[in-house]
C-alpha positions in Angstrom: 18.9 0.4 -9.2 15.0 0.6 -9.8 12.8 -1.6 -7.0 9.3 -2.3 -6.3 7.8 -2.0 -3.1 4.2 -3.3 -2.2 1.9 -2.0 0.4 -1.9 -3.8 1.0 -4.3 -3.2 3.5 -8.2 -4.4 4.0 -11.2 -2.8 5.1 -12.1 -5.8 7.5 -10.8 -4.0 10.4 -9.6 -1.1 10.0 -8.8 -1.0 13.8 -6.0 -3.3 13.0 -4.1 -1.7 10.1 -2.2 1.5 9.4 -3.6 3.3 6.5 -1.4 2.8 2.9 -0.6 6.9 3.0 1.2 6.3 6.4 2.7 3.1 5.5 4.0 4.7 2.5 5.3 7.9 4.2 6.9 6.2 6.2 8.8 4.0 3.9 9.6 7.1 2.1 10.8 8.8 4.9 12.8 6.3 6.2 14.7 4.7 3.2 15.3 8.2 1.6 14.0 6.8 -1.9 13.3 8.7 -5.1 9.7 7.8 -6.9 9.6 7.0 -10.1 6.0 5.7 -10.5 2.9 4.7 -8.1 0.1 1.6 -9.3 -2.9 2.1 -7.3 -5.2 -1.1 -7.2 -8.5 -2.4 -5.5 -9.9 -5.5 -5.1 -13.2 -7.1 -3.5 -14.3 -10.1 -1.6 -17.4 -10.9 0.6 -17.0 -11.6 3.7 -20.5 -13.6 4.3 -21.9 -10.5 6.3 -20.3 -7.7 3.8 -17.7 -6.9 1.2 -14.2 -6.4 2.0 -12.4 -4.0 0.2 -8.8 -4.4 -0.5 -6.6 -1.3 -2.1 -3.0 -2.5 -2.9 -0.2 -0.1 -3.5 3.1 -0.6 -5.7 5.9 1.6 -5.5 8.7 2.0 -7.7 11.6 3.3 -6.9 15.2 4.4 -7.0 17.3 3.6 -4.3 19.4 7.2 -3.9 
């Protein structure tokens, strides 16, 4: 069965987030799933004081 699997993070604080490579290794690593395509995406937004980046990713995967 192919699923999607979607990992976002901002650059507000990065104190406060795990990066998307970790997050992703460890879903990876954990759920023992086979990759059958990765969508990498950003987005912006100001914060008032400076812009916020926000990279997105989507995984799609077969469950093994």
């Amino acid at each position: 069965m192919i699923k999607v699997k979607t990992f976002v993070t901002n650059s507000y604080n990065p104190l406060h987030h795990e990066r998307l490579d970790a997050q992703i290794n460890k879903f990876i690593e954990e759920n023992e799933v086979e990759l059958v395509d990765v969508k990498y995406s950003t987005s912006s937004a100001w914060n008032g004081a400076a812009p916020v980046w926000i990279p997105s990713v989507m995984l799609i995967y077969k469950v093994r």
